[in-house]
PQR file with spaces between the fields and no chain letter, atoms N, CA, C, O and H, PARSE charges and radii, in Angstrom:
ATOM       1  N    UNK     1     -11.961    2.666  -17.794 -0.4000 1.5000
ATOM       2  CA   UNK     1     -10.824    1.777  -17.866 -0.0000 2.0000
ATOM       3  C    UNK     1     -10.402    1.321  -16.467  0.5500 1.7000
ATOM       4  O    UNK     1      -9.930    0.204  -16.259 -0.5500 1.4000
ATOM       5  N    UNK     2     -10.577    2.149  -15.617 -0.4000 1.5000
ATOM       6  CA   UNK     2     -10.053    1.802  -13.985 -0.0000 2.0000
ATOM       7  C    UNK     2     -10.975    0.845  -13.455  0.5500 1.7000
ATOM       8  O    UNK     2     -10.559    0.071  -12.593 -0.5500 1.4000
ATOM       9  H    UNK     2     -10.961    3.057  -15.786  0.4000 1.0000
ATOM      10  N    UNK     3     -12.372    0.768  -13.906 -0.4000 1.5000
ATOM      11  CA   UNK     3     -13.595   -0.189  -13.147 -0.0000 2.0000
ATOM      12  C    UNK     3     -12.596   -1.903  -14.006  0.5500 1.7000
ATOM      13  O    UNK     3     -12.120   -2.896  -13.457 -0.5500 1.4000
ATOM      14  H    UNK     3     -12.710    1.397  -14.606  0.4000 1.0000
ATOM      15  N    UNK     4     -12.683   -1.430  -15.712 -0.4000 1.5000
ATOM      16  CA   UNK     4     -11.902   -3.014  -15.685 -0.0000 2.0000
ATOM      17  C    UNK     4     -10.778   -3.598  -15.204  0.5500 1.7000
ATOM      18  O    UNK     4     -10.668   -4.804  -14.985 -0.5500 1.4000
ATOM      19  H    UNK     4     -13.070   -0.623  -16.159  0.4000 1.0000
ATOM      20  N    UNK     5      -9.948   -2.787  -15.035 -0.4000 1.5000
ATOM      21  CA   UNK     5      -8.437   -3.178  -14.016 -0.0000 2.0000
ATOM      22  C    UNK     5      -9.161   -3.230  -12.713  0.5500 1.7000
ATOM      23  O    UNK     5      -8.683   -4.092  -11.976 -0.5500 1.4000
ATOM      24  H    UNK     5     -10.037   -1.807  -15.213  0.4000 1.0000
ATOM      25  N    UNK     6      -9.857   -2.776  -12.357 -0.4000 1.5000
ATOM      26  CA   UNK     6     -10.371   -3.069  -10.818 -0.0000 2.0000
ATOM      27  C    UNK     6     -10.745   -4.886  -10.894  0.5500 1.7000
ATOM      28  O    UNK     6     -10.140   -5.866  -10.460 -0.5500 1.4000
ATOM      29  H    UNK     6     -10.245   -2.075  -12.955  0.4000 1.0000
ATOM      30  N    UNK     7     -11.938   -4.734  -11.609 -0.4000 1.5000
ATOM      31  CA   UNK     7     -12.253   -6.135  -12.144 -0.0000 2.0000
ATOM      32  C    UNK     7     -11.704   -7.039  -12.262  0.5500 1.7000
ATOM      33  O    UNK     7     -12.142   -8.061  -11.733 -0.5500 1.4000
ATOM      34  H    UNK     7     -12.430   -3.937  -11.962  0.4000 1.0000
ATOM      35  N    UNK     8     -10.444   -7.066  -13.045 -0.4000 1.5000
ATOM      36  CA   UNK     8      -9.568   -7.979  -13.594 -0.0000 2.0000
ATOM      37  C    UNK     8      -8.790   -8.495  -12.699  0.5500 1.7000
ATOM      38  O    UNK     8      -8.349   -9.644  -12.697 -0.5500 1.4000
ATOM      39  H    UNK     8     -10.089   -6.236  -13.475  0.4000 1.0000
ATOM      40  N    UNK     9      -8.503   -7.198  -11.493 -0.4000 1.5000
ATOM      41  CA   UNK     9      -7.425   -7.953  -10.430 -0.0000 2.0000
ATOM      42  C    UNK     9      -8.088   -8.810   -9.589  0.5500 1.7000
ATOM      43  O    UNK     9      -7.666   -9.898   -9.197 -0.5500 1.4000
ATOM      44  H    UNK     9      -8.861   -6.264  -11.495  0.4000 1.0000
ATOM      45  N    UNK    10      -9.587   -8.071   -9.204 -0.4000 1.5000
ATOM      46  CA   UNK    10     -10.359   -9.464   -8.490 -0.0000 2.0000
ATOM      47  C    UNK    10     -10.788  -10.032   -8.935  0.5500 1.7000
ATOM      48  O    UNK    10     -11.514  -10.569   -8.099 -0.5500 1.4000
ATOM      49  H    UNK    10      -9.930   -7.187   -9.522  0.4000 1.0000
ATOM      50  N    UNK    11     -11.074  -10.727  -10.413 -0.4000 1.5000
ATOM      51  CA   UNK    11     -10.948  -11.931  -10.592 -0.0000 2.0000
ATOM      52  C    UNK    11      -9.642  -12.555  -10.711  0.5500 1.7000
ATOM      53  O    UNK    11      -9.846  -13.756  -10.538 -0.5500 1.4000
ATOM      54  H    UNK    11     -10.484  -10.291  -11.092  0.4000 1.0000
ATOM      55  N    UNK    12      -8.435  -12.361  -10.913 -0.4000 1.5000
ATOM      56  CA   UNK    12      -7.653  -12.801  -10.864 -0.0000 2.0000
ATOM      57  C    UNK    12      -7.136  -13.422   -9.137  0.5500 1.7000
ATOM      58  O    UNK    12      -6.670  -14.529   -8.867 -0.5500 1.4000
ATOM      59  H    UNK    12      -8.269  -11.384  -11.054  0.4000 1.0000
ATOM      60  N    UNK    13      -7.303  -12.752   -8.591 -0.4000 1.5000
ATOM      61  CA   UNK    13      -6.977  -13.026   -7.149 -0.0000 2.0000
ATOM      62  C    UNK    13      -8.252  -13.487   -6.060  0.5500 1.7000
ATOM      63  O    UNK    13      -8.263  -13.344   -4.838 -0.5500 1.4000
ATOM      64  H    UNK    13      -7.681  -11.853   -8.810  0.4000 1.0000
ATOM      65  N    UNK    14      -9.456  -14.169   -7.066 -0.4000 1.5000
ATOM      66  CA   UNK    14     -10.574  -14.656   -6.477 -0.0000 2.0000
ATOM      67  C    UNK    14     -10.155  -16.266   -6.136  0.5500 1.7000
ATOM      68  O    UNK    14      -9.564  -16.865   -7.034 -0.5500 1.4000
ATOM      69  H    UNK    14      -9.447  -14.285   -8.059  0.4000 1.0000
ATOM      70  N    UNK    15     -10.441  -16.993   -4.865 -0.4000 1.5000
ATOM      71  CA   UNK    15     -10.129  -17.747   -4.210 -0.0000 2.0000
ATOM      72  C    UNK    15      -8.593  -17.708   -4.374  0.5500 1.7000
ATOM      73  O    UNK    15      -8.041  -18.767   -4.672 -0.5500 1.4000
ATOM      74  H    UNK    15     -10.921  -16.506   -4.135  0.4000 1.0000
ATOM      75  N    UNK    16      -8.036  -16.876   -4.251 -0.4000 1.5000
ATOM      76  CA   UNK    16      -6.780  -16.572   -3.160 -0.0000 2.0000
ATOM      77  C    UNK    16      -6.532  -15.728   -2.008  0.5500 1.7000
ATOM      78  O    UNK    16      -5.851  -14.744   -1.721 -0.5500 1.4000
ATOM      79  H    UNK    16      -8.484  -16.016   -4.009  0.4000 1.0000
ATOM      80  N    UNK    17      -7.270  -16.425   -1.528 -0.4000 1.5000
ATOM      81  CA   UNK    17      -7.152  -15.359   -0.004 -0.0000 2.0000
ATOM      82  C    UNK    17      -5.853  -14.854    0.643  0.5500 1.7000
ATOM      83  O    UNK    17      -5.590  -13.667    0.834 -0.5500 1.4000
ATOM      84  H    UNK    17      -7.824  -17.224   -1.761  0.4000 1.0000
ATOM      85  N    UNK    18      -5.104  -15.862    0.944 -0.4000 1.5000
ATOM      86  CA   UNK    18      -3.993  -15.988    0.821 -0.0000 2.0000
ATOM      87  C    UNK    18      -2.721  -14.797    0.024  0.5500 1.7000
ATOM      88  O    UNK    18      -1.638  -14.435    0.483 -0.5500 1.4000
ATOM      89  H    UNK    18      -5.318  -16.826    0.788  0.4000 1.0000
ATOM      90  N    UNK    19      -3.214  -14.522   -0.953 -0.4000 1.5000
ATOM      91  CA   UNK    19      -1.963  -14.099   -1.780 -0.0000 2.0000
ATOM      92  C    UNK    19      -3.002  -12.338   -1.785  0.5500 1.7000
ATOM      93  O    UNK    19      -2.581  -11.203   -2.010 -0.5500 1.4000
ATOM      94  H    UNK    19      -4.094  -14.816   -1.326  0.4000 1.0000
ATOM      95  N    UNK    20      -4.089  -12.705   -1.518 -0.4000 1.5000
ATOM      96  CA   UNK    20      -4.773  -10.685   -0.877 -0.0000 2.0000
ATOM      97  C    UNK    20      -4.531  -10.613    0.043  0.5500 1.7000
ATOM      98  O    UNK    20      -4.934   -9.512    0.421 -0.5500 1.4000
ATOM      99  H    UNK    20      -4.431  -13.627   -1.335  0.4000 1.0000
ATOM     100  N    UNK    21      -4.047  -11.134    0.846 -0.4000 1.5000
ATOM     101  CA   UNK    21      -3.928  -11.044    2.254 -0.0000 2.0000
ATOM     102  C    UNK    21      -2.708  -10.057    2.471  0.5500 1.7000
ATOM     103  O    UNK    21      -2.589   -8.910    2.904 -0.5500 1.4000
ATOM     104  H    UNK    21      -3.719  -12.028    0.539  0.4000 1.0000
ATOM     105  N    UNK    22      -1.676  -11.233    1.868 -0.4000 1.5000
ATOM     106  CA   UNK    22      -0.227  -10.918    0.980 -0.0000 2.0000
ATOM     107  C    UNK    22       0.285   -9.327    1.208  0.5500 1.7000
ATOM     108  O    UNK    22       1.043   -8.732    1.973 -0.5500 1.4000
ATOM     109  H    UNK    22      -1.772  -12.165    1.517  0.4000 1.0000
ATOM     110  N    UNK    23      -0.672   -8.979   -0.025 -0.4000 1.5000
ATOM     111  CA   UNK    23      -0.961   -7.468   -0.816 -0.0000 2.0000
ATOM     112  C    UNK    23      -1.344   -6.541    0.319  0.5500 1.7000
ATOM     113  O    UNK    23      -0.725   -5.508    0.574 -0.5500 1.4000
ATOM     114  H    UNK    23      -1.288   -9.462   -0.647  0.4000 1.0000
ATOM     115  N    UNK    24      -2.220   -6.899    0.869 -0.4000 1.5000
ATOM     116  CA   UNK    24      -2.567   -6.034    1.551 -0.0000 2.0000
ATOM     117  C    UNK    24      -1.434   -5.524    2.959  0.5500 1.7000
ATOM     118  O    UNK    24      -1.101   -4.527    3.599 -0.5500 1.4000
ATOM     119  H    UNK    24      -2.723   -7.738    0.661  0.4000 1.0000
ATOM     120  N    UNK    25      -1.195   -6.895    2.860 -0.4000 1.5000
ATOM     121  CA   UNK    25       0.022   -5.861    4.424 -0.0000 2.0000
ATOM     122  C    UNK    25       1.240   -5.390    3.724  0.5500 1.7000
ATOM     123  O    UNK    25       2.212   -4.790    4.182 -0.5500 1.4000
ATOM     124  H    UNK    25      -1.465   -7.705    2.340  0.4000 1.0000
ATOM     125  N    UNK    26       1.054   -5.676    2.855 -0.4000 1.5000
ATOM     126  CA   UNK    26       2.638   -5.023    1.925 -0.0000 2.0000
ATOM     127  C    UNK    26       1.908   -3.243    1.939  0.5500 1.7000
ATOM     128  O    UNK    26       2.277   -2.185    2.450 -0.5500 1.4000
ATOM     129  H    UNK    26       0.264   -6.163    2.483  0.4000 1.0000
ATOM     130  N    UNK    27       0.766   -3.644    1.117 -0.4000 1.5000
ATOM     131  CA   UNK    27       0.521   -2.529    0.754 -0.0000 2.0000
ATOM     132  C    UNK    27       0.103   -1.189    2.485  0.5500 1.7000
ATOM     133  O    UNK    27      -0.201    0.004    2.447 -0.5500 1.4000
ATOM     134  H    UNK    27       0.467   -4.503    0.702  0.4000 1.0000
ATOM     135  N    UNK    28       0.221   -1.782    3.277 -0.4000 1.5000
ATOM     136  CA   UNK    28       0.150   -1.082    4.494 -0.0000 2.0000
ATOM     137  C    UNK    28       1.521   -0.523    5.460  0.5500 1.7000
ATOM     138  O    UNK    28       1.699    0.393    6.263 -0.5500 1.4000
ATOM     139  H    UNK    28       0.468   -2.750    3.307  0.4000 1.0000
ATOM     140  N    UNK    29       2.430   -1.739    4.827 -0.4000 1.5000
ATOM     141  CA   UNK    29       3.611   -1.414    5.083 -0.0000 2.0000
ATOM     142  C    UNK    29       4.077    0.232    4.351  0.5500 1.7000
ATOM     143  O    UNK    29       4.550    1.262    4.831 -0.5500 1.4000
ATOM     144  H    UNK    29       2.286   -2.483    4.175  0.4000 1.0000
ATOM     145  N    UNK    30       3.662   -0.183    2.997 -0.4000 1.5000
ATOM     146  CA   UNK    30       4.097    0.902    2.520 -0.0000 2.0000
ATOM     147  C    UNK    30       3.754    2.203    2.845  0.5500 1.7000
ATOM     148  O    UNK    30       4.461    3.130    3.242 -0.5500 1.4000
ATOM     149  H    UNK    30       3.278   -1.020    2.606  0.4000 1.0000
ATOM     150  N    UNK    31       2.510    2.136    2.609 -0.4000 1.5000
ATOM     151  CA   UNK    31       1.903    3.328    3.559 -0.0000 2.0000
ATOM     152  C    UNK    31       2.312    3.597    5.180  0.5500 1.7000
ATOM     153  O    UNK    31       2.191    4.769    5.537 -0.5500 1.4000
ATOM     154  H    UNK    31       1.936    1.383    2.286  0.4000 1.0000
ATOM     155  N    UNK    32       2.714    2.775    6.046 -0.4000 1.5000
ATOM     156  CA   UNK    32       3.229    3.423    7.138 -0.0000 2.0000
ATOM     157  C    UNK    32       5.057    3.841    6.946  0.5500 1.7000
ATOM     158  O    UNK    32       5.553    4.636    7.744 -0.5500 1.4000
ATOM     159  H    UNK    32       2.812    1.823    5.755  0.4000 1.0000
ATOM     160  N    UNK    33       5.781    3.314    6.007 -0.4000 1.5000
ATOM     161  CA   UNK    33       6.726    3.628    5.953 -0.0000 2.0000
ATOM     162  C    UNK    33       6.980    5.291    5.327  0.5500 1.7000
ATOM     163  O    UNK    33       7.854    6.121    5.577 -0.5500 1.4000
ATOM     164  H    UNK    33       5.378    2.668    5.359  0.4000 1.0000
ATOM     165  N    UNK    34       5.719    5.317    4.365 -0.4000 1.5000
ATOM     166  CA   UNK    34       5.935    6.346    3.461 -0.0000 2.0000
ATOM     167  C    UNK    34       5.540    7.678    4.732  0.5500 1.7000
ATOM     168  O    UNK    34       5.897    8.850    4.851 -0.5500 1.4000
ATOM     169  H    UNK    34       5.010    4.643    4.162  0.4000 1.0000
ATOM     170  N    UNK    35       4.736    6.867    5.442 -0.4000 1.5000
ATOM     171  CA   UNK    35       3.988    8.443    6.509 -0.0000 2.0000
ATOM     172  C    UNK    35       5.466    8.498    7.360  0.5500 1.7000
ATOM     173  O    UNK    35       6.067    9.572    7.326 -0.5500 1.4000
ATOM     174  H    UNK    35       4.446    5.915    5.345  0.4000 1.0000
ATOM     175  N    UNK    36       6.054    7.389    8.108 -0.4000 1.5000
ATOM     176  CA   UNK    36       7.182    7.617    8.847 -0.0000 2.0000
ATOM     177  C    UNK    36       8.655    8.510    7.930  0.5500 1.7000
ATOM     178  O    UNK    36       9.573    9.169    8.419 -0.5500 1.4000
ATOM     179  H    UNK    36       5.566    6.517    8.135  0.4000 1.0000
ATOM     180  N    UNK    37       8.478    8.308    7.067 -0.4000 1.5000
ATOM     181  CA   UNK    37       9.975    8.846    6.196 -0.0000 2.0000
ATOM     182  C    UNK    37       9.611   10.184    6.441  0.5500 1.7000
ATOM     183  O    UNK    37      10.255   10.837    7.262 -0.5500 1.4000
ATOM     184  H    UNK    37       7.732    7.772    6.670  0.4000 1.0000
ATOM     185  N    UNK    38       8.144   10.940    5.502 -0.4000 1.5000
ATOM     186  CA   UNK    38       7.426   12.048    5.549 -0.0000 2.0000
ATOM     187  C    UNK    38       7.663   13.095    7.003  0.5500 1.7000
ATOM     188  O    UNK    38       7.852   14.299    7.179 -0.5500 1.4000
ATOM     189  H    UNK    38       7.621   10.409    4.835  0.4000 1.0000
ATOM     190  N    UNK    39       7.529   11.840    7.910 -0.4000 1.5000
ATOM     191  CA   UNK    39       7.308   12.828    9.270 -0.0000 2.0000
ATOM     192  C    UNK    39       9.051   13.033    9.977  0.5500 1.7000
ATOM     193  O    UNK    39       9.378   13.883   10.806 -0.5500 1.4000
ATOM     194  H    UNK    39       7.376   10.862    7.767  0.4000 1.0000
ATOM     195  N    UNK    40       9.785   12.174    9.462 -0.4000 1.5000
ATOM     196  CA   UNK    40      11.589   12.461    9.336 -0.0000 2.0000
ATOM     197  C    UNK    40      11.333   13.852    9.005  0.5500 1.7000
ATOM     198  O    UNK    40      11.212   14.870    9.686 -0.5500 1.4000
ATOM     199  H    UNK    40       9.519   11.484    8.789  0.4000 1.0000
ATOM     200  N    UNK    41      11.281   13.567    7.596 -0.4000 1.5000
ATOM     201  CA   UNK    41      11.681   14.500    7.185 -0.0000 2.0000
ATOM     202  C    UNK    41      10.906   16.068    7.693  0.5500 1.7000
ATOM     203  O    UNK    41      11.586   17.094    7.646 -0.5500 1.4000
ATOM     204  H    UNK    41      11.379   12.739    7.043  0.4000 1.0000
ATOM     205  N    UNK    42       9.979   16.098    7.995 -0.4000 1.5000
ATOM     206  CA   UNK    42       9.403   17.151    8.806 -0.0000 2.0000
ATOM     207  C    UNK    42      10.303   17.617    9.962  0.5500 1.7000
ATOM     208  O    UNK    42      10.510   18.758   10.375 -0.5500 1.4000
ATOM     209  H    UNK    42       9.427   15.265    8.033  0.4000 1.0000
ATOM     210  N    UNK    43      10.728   16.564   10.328 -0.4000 1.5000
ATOM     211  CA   UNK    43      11.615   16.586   12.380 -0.0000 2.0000
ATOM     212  C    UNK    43      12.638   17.280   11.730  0.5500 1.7000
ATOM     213  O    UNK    43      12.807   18.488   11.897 -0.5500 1.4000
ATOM     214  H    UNK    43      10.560   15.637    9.992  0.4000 1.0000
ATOM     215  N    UNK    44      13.379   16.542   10.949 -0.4000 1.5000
ATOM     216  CA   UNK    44      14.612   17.621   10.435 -0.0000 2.0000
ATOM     217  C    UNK    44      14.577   18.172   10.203  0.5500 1.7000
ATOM     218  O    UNK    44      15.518   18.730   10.768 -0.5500 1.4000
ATOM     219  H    UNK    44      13.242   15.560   10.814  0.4000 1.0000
ATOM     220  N    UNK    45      14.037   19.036    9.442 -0.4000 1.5000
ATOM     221  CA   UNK    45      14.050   20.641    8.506 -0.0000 2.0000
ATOM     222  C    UNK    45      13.575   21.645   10.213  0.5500 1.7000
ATOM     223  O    UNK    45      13.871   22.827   10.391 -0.5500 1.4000
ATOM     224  H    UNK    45      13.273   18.583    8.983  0.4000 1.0000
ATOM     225  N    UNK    46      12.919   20.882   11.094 -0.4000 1.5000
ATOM     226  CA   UNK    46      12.370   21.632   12.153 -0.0000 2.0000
ATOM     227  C    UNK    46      13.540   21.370   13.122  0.5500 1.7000
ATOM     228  O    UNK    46      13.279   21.751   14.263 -0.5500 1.4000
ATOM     229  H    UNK    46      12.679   19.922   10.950  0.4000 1.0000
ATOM     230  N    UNK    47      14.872   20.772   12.957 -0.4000 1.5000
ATOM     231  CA   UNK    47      15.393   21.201   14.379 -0.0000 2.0000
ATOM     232  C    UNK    47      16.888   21.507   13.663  0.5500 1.7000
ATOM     233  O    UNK    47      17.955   21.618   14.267 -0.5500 1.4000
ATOM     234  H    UNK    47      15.085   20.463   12.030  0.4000 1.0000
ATOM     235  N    UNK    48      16.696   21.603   12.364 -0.4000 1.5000
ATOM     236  CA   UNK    48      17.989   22.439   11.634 -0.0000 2.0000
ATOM     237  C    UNK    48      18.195   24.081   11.804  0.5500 1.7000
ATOM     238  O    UNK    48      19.145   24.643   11.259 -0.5500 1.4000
ATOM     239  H    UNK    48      15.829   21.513   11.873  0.4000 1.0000
C-alpha cells in the first residue's frame, strides 16, 4: 500500500517542480525545527 501512495504522489506532483520544491523545504524546516526544540529541551532538563 505505501509503494501506491508513493506512486500516486509522484504522479500527482509530476511536472511541478515548483510545488516539490515547495514540500521539500517545508518538509526540512520541519525537521530542523523538530531537532532544535529536541535539543531545548535537552539544555533544560541539563541546567535545572
Amino acid at each position: 500500500m505505501g509503494r501506491g501512495l508513493i506512486r500516486f504522489v509522484w504522479w500527482s506532483l509530476r511536472g511541478r517542480w515548483e510545488h516539490l520544491v515547495i514540500l521539500w523545504v517545508g518538509f526540512v524546516c520541519i525537521i530542523i525545527c523538530a531537532s532544535l526544540l529536541g535539543g531545548l529541551t535537552d539544555l533544560s532538563t541539563l541546567t535545572t
